[in-house]
N, C-alpha and C positions, 0 to 999 in steps of 0.2 A: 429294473428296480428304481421306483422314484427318489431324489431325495431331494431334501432342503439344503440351500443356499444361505450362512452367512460371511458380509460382509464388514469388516471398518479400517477405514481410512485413516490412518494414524496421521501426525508428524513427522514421526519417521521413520516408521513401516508401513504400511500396508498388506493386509491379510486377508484368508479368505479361506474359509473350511466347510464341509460337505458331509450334510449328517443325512444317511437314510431313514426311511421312515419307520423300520422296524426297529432302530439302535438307537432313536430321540429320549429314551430314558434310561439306557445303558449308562451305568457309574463309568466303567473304563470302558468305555467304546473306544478307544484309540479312534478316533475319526482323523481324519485327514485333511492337514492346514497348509496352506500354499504361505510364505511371505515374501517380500519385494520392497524393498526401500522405496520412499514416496520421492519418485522425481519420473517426470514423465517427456518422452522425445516427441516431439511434434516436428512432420515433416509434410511439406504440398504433394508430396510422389508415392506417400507411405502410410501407413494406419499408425497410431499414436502408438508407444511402447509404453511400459510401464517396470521400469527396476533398472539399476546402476549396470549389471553385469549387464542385460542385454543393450542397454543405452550403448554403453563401448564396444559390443559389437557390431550394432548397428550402426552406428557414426562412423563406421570404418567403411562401411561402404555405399551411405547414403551419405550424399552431401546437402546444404542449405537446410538441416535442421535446427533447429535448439531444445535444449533441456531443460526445465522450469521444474523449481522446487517449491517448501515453504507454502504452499497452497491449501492446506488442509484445515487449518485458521482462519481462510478467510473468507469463508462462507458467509455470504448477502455483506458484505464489506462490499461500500461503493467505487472504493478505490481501485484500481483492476490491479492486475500483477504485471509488471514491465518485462518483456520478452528480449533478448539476445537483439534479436532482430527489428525491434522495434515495436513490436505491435503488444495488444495489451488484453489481456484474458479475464473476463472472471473467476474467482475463485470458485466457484459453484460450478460450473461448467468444468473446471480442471478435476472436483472430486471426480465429478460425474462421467468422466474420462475415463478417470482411473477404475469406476465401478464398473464399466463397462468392458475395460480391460481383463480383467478377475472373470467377468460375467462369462465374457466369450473364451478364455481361455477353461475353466471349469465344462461350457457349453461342447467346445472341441475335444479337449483332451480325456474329460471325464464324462462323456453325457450328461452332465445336468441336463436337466428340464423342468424341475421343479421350481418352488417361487423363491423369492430374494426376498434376505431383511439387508438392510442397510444400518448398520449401528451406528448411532451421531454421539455428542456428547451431551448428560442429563443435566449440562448448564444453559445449554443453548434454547432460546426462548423461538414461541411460535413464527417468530418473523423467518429466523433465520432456519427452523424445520420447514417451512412452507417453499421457500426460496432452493433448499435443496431438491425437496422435492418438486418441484418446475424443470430446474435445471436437469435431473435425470429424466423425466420426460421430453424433453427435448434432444435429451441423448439418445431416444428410443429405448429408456427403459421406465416406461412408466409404469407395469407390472410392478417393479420393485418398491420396495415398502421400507420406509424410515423407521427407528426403533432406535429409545433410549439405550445406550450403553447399561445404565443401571436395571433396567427391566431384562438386558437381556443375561447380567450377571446372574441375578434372582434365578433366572431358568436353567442356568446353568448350575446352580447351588443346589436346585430341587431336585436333578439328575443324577447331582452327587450323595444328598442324604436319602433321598425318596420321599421327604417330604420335609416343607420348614415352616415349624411350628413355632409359638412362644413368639416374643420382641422384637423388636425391628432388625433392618440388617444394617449396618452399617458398612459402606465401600466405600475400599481407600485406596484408589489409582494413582500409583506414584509414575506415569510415564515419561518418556525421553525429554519431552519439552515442557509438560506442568504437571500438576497434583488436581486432580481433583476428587472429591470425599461426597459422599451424598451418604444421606438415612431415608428408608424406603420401609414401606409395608412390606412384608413378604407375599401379603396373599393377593395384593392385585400389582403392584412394584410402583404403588402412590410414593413421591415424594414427601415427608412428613417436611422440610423447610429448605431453604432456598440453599441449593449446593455451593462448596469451598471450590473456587477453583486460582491458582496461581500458578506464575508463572516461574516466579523467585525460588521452589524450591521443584527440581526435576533431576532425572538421570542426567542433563547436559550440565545442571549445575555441579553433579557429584564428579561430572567429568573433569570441567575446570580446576576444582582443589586439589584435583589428582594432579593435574598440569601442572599448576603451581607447582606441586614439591616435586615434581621428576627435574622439572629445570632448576629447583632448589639443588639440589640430591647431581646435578650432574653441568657439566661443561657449556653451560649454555652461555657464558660470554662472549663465544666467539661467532654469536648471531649478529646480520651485520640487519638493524630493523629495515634500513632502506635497500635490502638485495632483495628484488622480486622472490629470489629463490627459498627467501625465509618463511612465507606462506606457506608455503610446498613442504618446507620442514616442519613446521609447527605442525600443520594438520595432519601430518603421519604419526608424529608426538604425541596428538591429540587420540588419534583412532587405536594407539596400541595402551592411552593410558583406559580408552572406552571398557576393550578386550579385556586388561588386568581387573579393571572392576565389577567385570562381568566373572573370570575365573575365579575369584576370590568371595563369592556367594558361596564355593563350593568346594576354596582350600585353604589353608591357612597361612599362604605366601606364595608372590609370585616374581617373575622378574618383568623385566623392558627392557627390550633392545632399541638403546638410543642411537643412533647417527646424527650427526651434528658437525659439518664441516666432512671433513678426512678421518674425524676421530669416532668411533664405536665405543661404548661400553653398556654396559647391563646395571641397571637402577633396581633393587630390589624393595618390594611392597609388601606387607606385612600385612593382614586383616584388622589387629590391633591398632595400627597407627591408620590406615585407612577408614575405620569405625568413629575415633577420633577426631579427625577432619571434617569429620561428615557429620559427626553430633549435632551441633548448633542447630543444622537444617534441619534432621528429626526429631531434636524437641519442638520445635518450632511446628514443625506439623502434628505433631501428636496434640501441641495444646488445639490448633485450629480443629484436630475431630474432637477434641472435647467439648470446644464450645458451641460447635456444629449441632453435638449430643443434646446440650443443655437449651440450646433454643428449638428442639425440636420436642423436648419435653421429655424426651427417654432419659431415666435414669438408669435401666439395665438392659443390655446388648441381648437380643437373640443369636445374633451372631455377626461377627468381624469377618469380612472381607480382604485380604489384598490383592488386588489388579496392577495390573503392569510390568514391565521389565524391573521396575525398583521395588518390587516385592519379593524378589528373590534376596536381597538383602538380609541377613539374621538380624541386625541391628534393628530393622524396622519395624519387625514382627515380636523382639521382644520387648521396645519400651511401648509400643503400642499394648499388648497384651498386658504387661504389666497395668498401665493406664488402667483400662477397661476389665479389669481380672476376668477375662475369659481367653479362651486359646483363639487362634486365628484360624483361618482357612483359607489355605492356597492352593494352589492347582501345580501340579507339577509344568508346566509349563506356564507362568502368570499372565504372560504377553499374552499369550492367545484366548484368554478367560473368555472376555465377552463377543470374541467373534465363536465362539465355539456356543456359546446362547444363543448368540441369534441364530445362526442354525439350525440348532432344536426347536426354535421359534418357527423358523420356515417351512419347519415340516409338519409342527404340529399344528399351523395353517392350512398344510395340503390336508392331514385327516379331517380337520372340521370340515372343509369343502367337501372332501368325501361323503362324509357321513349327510349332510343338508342336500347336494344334489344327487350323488349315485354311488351304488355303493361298489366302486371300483377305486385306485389311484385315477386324481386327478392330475394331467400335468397344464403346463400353459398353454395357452391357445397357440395353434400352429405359428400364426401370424408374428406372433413374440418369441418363439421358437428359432422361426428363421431369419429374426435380428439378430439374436445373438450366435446366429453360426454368420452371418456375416460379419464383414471387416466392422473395424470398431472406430466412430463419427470422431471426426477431427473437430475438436470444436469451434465454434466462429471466432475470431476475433471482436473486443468492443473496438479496437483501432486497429485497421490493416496497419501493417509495417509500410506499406505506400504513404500514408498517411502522415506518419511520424516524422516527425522533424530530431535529424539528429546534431550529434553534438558540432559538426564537421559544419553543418550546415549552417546554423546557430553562430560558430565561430564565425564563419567568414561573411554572413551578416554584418557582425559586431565592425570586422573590418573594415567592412566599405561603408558603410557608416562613419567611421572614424574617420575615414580619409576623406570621405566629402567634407566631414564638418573640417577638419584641415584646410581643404582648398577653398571652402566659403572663407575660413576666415583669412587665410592668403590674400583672397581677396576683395575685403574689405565688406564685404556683405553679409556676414554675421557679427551681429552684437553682443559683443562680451562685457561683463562687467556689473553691477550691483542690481540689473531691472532691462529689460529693451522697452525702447521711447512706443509710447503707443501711436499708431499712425494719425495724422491728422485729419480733423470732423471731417473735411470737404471732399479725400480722400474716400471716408468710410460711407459718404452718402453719395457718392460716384459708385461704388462695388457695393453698399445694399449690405453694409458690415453693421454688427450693432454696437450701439454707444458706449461709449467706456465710460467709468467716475474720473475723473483728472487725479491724478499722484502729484502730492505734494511738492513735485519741482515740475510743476503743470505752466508756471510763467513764464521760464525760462524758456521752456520748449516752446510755447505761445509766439516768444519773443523770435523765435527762431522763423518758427511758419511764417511769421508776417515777412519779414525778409523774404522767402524765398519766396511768400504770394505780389511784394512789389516788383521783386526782378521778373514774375512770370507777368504780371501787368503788362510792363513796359515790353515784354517781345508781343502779346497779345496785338496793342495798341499799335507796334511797328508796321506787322503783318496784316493789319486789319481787321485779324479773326475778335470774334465776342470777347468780352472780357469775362474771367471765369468769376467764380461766388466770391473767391478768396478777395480779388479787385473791391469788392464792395465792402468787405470787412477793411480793407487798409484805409477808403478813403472815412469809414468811421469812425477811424483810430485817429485821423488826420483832423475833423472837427471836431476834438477834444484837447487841441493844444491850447493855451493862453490868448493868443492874438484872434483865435475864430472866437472865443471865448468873451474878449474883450468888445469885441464888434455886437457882439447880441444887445438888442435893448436892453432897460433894466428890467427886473423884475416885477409885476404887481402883486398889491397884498391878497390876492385874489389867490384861494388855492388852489394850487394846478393841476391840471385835468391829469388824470390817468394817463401813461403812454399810449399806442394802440400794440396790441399785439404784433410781432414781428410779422412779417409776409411770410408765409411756409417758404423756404430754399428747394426751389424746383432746379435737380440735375439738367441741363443742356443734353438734349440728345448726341450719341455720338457722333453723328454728320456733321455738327458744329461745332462742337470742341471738342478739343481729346483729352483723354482722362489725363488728370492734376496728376502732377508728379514731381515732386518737389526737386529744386536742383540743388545741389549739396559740392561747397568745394572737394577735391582732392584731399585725402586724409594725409597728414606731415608724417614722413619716415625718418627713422634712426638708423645709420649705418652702423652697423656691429662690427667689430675688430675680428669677429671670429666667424660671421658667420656673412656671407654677402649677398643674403637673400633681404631685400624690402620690406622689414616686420612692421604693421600700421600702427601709431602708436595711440593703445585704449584709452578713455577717461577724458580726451581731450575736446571742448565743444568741437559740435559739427561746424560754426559757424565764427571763425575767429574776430576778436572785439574788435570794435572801431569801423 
């Protein structure tokens, strides 16, 4: 018996149900829905995993893997997701993982063979549907076929009434990590305006105000924030305040068993005071479907929707109903609403194929068949963990960096202080350096080169060798004193010729003189009372007066 395949990747589930083709408009088909919390084990020796419980036991006897979460947001996000290990994954390629995981696990354990929908989210725009779809072709599931969440609610609605007539539909997905609301045609599942989608108001937020008041409500001062081990407390705090708001859909008080320290006790939760808590968020959403309603032009509901785990909630379903004075429409099970559409989608893809090429079930072509009974594609990395520079590495970078610049300046060969002197012309036209603009204490330093250009003269002229360019600068500096001055004829009233042009300064090859290098005294040290190492003392000229 053929059936259809759907699939969606939540936040923080992952799902996946399996509708035959004779039962795709059965009201209560009880069809059958796999879920797995979205975290996936990526290992070099092993086929990726997909859900917590098998993670832990897989990590118990495979070593060098890591577990990556939070991935299902970030589909055609340029940024990749940072791995344990270093290396760095697209988010598209980790759904695509995970779809494949579902794919082949359905494939083994249940025969599938029929086609896949993939349910995305009906906020995400063409870039980021295209992107996913890439990435599952490259998984080797290019068969599989992307599909609005909101289209596939609608098909799931239509299975439920037998047919949806009259006004739009309005869906309202209150999931674990956002809210998102769309209004659709029912009779093709068009969007009528641009969907709600936020983050501010989710199951994790309902979570947190629960937190708040259990650690209100109980002994939590004796959390120490800096014991590593307070993590570890909180987030067991955190998953049994999850549980209480999940039982409390369906009774009208419940408890918590806190541990905290040495000390145990039981926090009791009421639905009234939990309703309360939680108000502010669901007005807050009810006005965003209303105005949702109003820019899409509908002023009267065919019919209200709720999707998601936070649709189990009575609070949600009454002020929303109220709202919109129609009843709502929930699925005994909410979470699974729109994977249990696309399903019905998948198969009632395989009858249209039927019916156009042959009139038998069609299933997938062999060749896709026996992808998904093989193991399931590790995905590439965008950065091997070889790659990756870590933190260990990075630090002790910083180090030896640090300790050079230490022993430069120990000795005496780094320059500290408000600028470093730019090196001198004759210098920069010996090494083919480029010209600098002179800095405002450009005289000083000036003053300085010529010194060390007459001391290098006179060893020149000892030694016999050329005299370098700088020789010719001092003896120019030398015919502009008073007495050379005085010696010059007088002046005629005749205006004076133009200078000529200087002679371009051609560097001496190296065979004849060796590169200028200015000679510079020994820098004056301070002996320290406390410390008996040589510190050079900064700010002081290079060249002491007189």
């Amino acid at each position: 018996m053929s059936s259809g395949l759907g699939i969606a990747i939540g936040s923080t589930n992952s799902t996946a149900a399996v509708c035959p083709v004779e039962q795709r408009n059965d009201r209560d088909a009880g069809l059958p829905v796999t879920s797995y919390p979205t975290l996936l084990r990526l290992s070099a020796d092993a086929a990726p995993i997909l859900g917590a419980r098998r993670v832990r036991s897989a990590t118990a006897t495979t070593g060098g893997s890591v577990v990556i979460d939070g991935f299902a947001a970030r589909v055609g996000d340029p940024v990749g997701i940072l791995a344990e290990d270093g290396a760095t994954y697209a988010g598209e390629d980790l759904v695509a993982t995970a779809v494949g995981c579902l794919v082949h696990e359905a494939a083994v354990e249940m025969k599938v063979d029929g086609a896949v929908m993939v349910a995305y989210p009906s906020h995400w725009n063409t870039y980021t549907t295209n992107t996913l779809r890439e990435a599952l072709s490259r998984a080797g599931l290019a068969d599989a076929t992307p599909v609005s969440d909101s289209a596939a609610v609608v098909r799931w609605l239509k299975a439920r009434e037998g047919t949806v007539s009259g006004g739009p539909v309005l869906i309202y997905d209150l999931g674990g990590s956002s809210l998102d609301i769309s209004v659709v045609d029912p009779s093709d599942a068009r969007l009528l305006a641009e969907p709600v989608h936020t983050e501010e108001i989710s199951g994790s937020a309902f979570d947190h105000v629960v937190l708040q008041q259990v650690l209100a409500n109980s002994a939590s001062t004796g959390l120490d924030p800096f014991d590593p081990a307070t993590e570890l407390v909180l987030a067991e705090i955190r998953t049994r305040c999850t549980a209480a708001k999940e039982a409390l859909s369906a009774e009208i008080e419940t408890t918590l068993p806190i541990d905290i320290g040495n000390t145990r006790r039981e926090v009791r939760l009421v639905r009234d005071e939990f309703e309360d808590l939680i108000r502010p968020l669901v007005i807050e959403s009810v006005d965003m479907a209303r105005g949702l309603a109003s820019r899409a032009g509908v002023g009267t509901l065919g019919h209200l929707v709720l999707v998601g785990g936070g649709a189990s909630i009575p609070l949600v379903a009454e002020l929303l109903s109220a709202e919109f004075g129609i009843a709502v429409t929930v699925s005994p099970q909410p979470q699974f609403t729109a994977t249990l559409g696309a399903a019905m989608l998948a198969a009632d893809a395989m009858v249209a194929a039927t019916r156009i090429v042959a009139p038998m079930p069609v299933a997938v072509p062999a060749a896709a068949a026996a992808t998904r009974l093989a193991p399931v594609r590790t995905p590439k990395p965008i950065k091997p963990a070889a790659a990756a520079v870590g933190r260990g590495a990075r630090r002790l970078g910083v180090i030896i960096g640090a300790a050079a610049a230490v022993t430069a300046l120990a000795a005496g060969g780094l320059a500290v202080g408000t600028g470093v002197a730019p090196l001198p012309e004759q210098v920069r036209e010996i090494i083919g350096a480029n010209p600098t603009t002179p800095t405002p204490h450009s005289t000083t330093k000036s003053s300085q080169n010529l010194v060390g250009d007459a001391e290098t003269t006179q060893k020149s002229n000892s030694t016999g060798g050329a005299a370098p360019a700088s020789a010719k600068a001092a003896a120019n500096v030398a015919t502009t004193t008073p007495a050379a001055a005085a010696a010059k004829p007088p002046a005629t009233t005749k205006a004076p010729a133009p200078p000529p042009p200087p002679p371009p300064t051609v560097a001496p090859p190296p065979s004849e003189a060796p590169p200028y290098v200015p000679t510079l005294p020994p820098a004056p040290t301070v002996q320290l009372p406390s410390n008996p190492i040589q510190v050079p003392v900064i700010g002081l000229p290079l060249v002491p007066a007189g």
